[in-house]
C-alpha positions as CSV (number, residue, x, y, z in Angstrom):
1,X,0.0,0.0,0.0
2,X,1.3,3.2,-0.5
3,X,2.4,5.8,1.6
4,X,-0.1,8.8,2.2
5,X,1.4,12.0,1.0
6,X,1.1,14.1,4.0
7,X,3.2,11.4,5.8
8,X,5.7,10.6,3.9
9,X,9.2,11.3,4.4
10,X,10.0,13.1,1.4
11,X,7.0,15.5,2.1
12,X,7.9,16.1,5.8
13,X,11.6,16.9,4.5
14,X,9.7,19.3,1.8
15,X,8.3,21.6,4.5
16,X,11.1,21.8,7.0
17,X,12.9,23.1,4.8
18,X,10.3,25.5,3.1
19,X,9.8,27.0,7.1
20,X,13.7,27.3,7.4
21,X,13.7,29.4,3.6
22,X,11.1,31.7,4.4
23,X,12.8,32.1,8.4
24,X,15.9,32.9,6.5
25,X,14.2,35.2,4.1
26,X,12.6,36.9,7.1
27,X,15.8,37.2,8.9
28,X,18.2,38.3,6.3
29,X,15.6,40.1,3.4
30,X,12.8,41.8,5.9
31,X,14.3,42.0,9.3
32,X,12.0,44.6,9.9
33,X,9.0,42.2,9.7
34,X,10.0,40.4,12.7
35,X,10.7,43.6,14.9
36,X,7.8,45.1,17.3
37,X,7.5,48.7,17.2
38,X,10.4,49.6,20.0
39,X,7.5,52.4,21.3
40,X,4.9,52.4,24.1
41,X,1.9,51.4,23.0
42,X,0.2,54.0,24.9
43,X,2.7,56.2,23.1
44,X,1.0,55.3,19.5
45,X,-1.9,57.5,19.7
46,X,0.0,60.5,20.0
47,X,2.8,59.6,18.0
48,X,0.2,58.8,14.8
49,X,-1.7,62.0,15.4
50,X,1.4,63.8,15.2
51,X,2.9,62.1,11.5
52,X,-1.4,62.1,10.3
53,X,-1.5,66.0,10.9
54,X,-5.3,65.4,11.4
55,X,-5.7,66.9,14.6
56,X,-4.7,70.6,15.5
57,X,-2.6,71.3,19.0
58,X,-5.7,72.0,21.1
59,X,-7.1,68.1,19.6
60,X,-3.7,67.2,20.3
61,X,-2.7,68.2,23.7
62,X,-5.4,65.4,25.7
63,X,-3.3,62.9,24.0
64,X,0.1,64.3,25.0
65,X,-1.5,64.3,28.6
66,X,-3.1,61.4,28.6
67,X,0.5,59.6,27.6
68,X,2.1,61.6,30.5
69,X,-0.2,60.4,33.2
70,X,0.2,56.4,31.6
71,X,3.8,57.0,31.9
72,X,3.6,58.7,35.2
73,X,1.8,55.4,36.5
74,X,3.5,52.4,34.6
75,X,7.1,53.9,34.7
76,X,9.7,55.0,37.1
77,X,13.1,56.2,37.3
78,X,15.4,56.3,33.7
79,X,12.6,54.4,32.3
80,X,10.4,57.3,32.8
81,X,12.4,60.7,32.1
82,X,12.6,59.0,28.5
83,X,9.7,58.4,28.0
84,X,8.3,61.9,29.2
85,X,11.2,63.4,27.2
86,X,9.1,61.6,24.0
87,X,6.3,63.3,25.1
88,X,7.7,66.7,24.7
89,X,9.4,65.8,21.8
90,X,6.1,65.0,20.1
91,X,4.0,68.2,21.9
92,X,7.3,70.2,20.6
93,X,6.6,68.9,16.4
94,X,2.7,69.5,16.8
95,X,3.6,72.9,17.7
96,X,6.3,73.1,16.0
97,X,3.8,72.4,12.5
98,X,1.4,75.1,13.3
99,X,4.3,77.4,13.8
100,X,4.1,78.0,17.8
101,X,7.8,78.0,17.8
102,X,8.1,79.5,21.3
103,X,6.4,77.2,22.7
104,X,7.7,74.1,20.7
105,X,11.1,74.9,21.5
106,X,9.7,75.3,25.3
107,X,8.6,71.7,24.9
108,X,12.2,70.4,22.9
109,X,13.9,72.4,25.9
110,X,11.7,70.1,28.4
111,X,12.4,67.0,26.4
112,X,16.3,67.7,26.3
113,X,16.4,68.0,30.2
114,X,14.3,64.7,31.0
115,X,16.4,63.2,28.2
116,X,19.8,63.9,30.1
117,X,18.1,63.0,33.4
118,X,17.5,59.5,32.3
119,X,21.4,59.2,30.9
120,X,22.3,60.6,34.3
121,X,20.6,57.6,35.7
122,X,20.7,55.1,33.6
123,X,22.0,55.7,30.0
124,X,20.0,53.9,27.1
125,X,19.5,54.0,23.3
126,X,16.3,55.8,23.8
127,X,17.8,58.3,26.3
128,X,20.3,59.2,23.4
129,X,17.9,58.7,20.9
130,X,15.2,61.0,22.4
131,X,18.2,63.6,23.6
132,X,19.1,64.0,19.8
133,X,15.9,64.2,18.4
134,X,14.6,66.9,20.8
135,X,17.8,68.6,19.9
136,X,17.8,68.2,16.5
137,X,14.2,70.1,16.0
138,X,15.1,72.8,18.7
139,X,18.3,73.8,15.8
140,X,15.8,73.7,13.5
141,X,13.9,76.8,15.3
142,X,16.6,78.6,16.9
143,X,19.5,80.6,16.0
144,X,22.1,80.0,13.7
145,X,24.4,80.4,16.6
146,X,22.7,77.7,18.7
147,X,22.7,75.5,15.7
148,X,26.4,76.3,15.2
149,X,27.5,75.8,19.3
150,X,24.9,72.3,19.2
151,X,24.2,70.9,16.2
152,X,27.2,68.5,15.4
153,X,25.8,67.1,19.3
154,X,22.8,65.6,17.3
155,X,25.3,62.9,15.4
156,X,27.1,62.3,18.5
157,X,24.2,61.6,20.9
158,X,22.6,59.5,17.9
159,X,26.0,57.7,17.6
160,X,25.7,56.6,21.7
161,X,22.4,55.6,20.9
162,X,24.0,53.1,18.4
163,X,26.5,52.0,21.1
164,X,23.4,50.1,22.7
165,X,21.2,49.3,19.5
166,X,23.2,49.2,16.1
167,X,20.2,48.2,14.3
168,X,17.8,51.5,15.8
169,X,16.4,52.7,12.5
170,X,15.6,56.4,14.1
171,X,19.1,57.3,15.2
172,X,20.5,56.3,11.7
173,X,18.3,58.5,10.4
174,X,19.6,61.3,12.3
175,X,23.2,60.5,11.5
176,X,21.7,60.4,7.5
177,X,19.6,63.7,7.7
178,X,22.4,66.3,8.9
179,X,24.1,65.7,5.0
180,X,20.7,65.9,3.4
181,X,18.9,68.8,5.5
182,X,22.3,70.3,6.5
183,X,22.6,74.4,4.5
184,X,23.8,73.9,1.0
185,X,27.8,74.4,2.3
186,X,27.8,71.6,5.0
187,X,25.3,69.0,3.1
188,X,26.1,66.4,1.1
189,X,23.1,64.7,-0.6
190,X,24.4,62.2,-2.4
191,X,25.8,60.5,0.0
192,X,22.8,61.3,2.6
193,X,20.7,59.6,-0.2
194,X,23.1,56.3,0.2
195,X,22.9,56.6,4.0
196,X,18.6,56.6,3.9
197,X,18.7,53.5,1.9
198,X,21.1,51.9,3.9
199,X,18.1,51.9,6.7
200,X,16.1,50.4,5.1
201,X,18.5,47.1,5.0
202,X,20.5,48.0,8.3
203,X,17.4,49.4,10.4
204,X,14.8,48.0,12.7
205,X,12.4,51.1,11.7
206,X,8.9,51.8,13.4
207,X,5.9,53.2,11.5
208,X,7.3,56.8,11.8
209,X,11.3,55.5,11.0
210,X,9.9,54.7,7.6
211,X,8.1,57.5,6.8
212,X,10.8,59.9,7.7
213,X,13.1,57.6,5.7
214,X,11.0,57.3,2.6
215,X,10.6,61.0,2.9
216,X,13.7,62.3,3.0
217,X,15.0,60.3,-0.4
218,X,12.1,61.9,-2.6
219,X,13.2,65.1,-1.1
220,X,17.0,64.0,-1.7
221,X,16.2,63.2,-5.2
222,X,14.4,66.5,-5.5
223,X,17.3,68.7,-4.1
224,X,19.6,66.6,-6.7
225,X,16.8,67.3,-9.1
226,X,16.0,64.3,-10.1
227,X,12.1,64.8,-9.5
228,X,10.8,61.1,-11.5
229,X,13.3,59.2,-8.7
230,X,11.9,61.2,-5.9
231,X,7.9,60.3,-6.7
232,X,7.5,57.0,-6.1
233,X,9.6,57.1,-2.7
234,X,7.6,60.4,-1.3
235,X,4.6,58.0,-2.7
236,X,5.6,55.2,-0.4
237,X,5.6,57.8,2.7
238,X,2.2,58.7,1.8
239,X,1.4,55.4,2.1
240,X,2.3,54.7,5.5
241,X,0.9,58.1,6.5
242,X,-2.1,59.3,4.0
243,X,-2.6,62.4,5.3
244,X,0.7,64.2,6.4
245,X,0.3,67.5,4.4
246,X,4.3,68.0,4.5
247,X,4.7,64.8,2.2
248,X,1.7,66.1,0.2
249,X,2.9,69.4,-0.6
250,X,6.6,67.7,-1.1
251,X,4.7,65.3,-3.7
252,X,3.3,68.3,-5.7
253,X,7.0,69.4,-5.7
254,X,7.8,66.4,-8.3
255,X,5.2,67.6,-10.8
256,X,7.9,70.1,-11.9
């Protein structure tokens, strides 16, 4: 009699080593697909409403409270100055979009010291991380002398971030956008261009990670005026967020 199919040895051999090809393929092609978003889940709301650009700061603001107070109760210590510093940071960009610059860079000055409180504790990626970013954006709105005294500190905080987490998507990306966003003497797009698609292989990016990334080569490509490569990537950041108007009105830019 012969042997059923879905016994056989030869058939059991078949899918072991289908399951080990697509592992592998998960692993080494899309190592992104196996990571969990590295962020609070109580973090999430505000984070989205931030990148969707739905909501205005007054629709905003319960959210960034609302994450404080979960914070406040779930979190102590290190673990907690971070994650309150990612509260400011993200309080600091809605405001920071409707051009409240006082009191964004208020909020990116808040983030900054709970970020260096929580390194002062107990140092971590997102310590650094969060550090950088809030620094990053304050540049962005102050003076070219404060950019000038602090802005190189960006790359370096971003690079002790790395020290923990090689693979964190989001402080690569700060590394890669000082030679794209950088003033025309100090950038280098080209090679910021390489360094944004180098995340996408050498990152473990969240939802925002990939935005930012897919954002910042279509407006590489548009800088180097190459506006039929920057389409289909600014396309891909619409994508993950529909509704940001900054990718919108970057899109319209590659209609020439």
């Amino acid at each position: 009699m012969q042997e059923p199919l879905l016994t056989s040895p030869l058939f059991l051999l078949y899918i072991i080593n289908m399951r080990i090809l697509i592992l592998f393929l998960l692993l080494n092609v899309c190592p992104s697909l196996l990571q969990a978003e590295s962020i609070h889940e109580w973090l999430i709301p505000l984070r989205d409403a931030i990148y969707e650009q739905k909501l205005n700061v007054n629709q905003v603001r319960p959210l960034y409270q609302a994450a404080k107070k979960k914070a406040n109760d779930t979190l102590s210590g290190a673990d907690l100055n971070a994650a309150l510093s990612r509260c400011e940071y993200f309080m600091g960009r809605a405001l920071h979009f409707e051009k409240q610059n006082d009191s964004a860079i208020s909020h990116y000055s808040e983030g900054m010291n709970l970020a260096k409180k929580a390194i002062s504790e107990k140092p971590s990626c997102e310590a650094w991380l969060i550090l950088g970013e809030n620094l990053s954006q304050s540049c962005s709105l102050r003076s070219w002398a404060f950019t000038l005294a602090n802005g190189l500190d960006v790359g370096r905080h971003a690079e002790k971030a790395l020290g923990f987490n090689k693979r964190n998507a989001a402080a690569q990306y700060l590394i890669a956008a000082r030679w794209v966003y950088a003033p025309a003497a100090f950038a280098d797009v080209p090679k910021g261009l390489e360094m944004m698609k180098k995340i996408l292989v050498d990152g473990d990016p969240n939802k925002d990670d990939l935005f930012n990334v897919y954002y910042s080569i279509g407006y590489a490509y548009i800088q180097l005026k190459k506006l039929p490569e920057a389409r289909p990537w600014i396309m891909q950041s619409l994508k993950t967020y529909p509704s940001n108007k900054a990718a919108q009105e970057l899109l319209d830019k590659t209609k020439g």
